[in-house]
N, C-alpha and C positions, 0 to 999 in steps of 0.2 A: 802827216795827219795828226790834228791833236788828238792827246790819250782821253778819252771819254770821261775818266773819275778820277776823283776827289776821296780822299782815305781821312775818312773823322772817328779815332780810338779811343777809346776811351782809356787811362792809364793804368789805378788799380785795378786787378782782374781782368786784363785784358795784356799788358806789358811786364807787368809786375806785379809777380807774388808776394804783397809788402804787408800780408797779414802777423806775420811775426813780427815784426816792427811797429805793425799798428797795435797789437795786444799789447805790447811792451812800454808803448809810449802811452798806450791807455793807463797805465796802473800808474806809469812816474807822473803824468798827467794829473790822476784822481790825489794820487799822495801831493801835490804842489796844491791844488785846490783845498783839501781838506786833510790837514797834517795829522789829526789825529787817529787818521786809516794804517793799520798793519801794513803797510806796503812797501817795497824800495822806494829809495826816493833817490839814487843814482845808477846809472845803463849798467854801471859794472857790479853792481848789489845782484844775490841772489835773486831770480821769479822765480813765485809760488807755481810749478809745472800746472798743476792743475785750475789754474787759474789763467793760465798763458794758454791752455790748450780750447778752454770753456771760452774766453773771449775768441777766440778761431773759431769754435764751430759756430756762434751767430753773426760772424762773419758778414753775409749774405743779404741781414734785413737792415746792416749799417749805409748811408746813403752820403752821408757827409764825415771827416773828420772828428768835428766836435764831437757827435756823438760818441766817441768813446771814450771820453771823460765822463759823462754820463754812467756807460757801463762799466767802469772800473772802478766807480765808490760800489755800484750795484752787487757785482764781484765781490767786490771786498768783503762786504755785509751781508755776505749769503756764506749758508753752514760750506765747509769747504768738501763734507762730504756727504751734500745734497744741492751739488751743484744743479747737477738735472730737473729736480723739482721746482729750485729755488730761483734760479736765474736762466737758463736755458730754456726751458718749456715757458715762463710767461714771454723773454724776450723773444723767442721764434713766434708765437702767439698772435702778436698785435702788437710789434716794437714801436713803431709810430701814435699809438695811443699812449702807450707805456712813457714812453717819451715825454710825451708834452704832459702828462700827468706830472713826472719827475720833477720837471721844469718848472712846474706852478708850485707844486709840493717844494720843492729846494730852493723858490726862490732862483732860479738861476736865468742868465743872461746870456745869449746865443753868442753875441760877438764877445764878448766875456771868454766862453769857454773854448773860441775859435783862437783867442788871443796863447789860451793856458794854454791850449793841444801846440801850437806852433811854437809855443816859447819851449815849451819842454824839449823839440824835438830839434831846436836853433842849440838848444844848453848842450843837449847831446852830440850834435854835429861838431862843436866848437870844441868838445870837450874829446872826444874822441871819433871823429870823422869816418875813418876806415870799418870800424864797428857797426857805426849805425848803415855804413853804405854795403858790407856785407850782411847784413840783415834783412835786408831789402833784394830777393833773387828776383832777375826777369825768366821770363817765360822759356826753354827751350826754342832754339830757332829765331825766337822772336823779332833779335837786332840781325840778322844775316837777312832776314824778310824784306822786315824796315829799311836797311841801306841797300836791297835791293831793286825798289820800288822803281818804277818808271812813269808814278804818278803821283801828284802831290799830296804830301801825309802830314795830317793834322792832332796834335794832340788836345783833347778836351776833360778837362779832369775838373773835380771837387777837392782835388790836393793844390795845397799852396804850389805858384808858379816856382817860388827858387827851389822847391823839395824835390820837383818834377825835373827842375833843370840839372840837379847834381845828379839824379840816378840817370837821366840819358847821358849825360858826360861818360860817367866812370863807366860804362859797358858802352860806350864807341856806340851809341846808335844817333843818326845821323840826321838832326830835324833841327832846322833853323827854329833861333829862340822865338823869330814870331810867329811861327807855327803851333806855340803852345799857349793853350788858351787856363791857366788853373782858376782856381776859387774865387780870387778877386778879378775876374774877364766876364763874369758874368754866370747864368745858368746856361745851362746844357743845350737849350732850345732856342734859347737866343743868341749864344754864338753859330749853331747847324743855321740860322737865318741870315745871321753877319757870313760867314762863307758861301752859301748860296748869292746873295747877291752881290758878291767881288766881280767886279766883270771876269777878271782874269777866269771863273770859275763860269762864265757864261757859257751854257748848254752841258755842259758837265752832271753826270749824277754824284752823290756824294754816298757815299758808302760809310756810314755811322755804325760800328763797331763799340758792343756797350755789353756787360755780363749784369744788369739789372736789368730784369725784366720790365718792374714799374718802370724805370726810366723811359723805356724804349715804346710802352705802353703810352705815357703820356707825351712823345714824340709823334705818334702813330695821328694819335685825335688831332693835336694842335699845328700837326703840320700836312695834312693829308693832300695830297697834289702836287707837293715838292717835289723836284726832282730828289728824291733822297730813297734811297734802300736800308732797309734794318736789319742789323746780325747780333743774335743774342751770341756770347761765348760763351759755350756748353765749358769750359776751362777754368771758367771765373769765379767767383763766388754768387750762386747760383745752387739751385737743389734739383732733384729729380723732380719734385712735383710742379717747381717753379719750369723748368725743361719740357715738361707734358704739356702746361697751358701756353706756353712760348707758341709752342710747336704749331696746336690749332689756333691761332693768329692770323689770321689772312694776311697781311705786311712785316709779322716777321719769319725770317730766315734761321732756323739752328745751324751755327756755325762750330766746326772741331779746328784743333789747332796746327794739325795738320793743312786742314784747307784756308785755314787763314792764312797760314806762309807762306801756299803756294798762291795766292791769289796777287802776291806782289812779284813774280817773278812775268 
């Protein structure tokens, strides 16, 4: 008999806790953009802790890459101890207004800062590989799940595909390269569509594993009758208040990480 589902994860915050990595390649990032910033401008250069830990906690309202070249000039340019007022409370706030405020204000170019975020983190790989791939932890359990699976798993990320491809290699987790779909395969909604209609995947539901809310929210609207089921990871970057509205969702599911691993066995 076939297996019924289809497994679509999403990768940060759901495989990999690559917020360290992301704060870090934030600031080399804002420093390569704009050299006149206090910043390192190489992986093996001191971060400012409190600047490494303040880019983590807004974590959560980050939706793509790029934007954290955004918040690492923001960071910079904030008193470094009034971070809370200065840069955490407007970015928890309204990041997506703030955003494209910044953007019009700075002058700045989407695919532009998509180029600087991946170039910084290409210079870093090359330059010291094992650093930046230990920087990048996955999940507990997560890869013993994954190559347990008895049904097929799909990776769907906002992270460039080769970024995605080096952290499955180096922890053995076991998903054929066209199984990943990163940043240049399209959005989120339109590859859950491109898997849906594979024949191979006919009559199958697809079980879409994502730790943003928005996301899963505008999955919900634009794909309503899909065979497709929604699991927030309570694990991810995610908050208790964003956890509360999850919850009363009618189409999505709060998912622990527990029950996530065992749901591949």
């Amino acid at each position: 008999m076939s297996d019924p589902f289809v497994y679509a994860l999403d990768f940060d915050g759901v495989i990999c806790d690559s917020a360290n990595e992301s704060s870090r390649t934030a600031l080399l990032a804002a420093k390569a953009k704009w050299p006149h910033l206090s910043l390192p401008s190489q992986p093996q250069h001191r971060f400012p802790q409190p600047l490494v830990e303040a880019l983590r906690t807004v974590r959560p309202v980050i939706e793509t890459g790029y934007e954290n070249v955004i918040l690492g000039r923001l960071v910079a340019e904030a008193d470094e101890n009034d971070l809370q007022n200065q840069f955490i409370d407007p970015v928890m706030d309204d990041w997506p207004a703030l955003r494209d405020n910044l953007m019009t204000e700075w002058e700045l170019d989407k695919d532009e800062l998509i180029s600087v975020f991946g170039g910084v983190r290409d210079g870093w790989i090359n330059d010291d590989l094992l650093s930046w791939l230990n920087t990048n932890k996955f999940f507990p359990d997560v890869v013993h799940g994954i190559n347990s699976a008895t049904s097929p798993v799909y990776i769907i990320s906002t992270k460039q595909t080769r970024f995605v491809q080096l952290l499955l290699n180096h922890n053995h987790a076991n998903i054929p390269s066209e199984n990943i779909y990163g940043l240049e395969k399209g959005s989120k909604i339109s590859v859950l569509k491109e898997l849906i209609a594979m024949p191979k995947n006919a009559g199958k539901q697809v079980m879409f594993v994502e730790d943003r809310y928005e996301t899963l929210e505008k999955v919900s609207l634009s794909m309503l009758g899909q065979p497709l089921q929604l699991f927030l990871a309570t694990w991810g970057y995610n908050t208790s208040v964003v956890r509360r509205v999850a919850d009363k969702h009618p189409f999505i599911t709060l998912l622990d990480l527990p029950t996530f691993v065992n749901k591949f066995q």
